[in-house]
C-alpha positions in Angstrom: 19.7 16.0 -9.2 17.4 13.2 -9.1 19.2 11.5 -6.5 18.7 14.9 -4.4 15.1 14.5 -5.0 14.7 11.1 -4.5 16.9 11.6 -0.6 14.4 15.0 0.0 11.0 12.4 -1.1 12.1 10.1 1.2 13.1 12.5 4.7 9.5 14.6 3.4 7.3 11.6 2.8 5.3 12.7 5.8 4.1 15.8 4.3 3.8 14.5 0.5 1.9 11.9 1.9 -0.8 14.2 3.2 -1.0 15.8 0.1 -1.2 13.0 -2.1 -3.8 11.7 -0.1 -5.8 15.0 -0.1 -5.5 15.2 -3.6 -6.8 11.6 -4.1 -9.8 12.2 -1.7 -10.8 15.1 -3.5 -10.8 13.3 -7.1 -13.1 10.6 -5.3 -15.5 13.4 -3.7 -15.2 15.1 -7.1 -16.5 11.9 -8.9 -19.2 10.8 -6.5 -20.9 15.0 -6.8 -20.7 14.4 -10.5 -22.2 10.7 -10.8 -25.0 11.9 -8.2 -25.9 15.0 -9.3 -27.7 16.6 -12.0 -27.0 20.6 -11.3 -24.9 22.0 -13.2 -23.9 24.8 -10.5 -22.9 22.3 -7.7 -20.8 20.3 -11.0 -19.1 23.4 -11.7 -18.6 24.3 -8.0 -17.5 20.6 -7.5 -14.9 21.6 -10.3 -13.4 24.4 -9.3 -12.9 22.9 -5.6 -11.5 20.0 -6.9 -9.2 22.0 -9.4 -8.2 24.4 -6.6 -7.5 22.0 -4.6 -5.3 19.9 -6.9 -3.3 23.0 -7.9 -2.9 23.6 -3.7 -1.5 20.2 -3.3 0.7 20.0 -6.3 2.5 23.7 -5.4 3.0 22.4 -1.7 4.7 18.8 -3.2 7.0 21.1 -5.5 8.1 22.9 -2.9 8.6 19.9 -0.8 10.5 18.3 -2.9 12.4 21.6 -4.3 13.3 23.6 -1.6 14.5 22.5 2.3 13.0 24.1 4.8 13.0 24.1 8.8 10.4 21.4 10.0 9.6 19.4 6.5 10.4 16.4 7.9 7.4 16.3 10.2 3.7 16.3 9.7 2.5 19.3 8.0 0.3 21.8 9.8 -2.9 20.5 7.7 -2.8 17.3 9.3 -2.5 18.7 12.8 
């Protein structure tokens, strides 16, 4: 099984690689709001984006990785 994973990673690393990077921009965005600011709304709002945001890009890497799909291999429609 984790050589299945490993061969769909590898034919998918287009798309995960979108998403990992979206997810790593948004922890640096996240940090920056919360170093600069002192309202607690915009920290909490800050939050929640970067929480919804990380839960977005973790359920699109499962089912990258999980299930096979017509057009995976090729950029996904959020980079277009």
């Amino acid at each position: 099984m984790a050589f299945d994973i490993w061969q769909r990673a590898q034919a998918k690393w287009r798309g995960l690689l979108v998403y990992v990077l979206l997810e790593a921009v948004m922890r640096v965005v996240t940090t920056f709001i919360q170093q600069r600011t002192e309202s607690s709304g915009l920290l909490l709002y800050a939050a929640a984006v970067s929480v919804a945001t990380a839960i977005f890009c973790l359920v699109q890497e499962y089912r990258l990785l999980m299930t096979d799909q017509e057009g995976d291999d090729a950029w996904p429609p959020i980079w277009r």
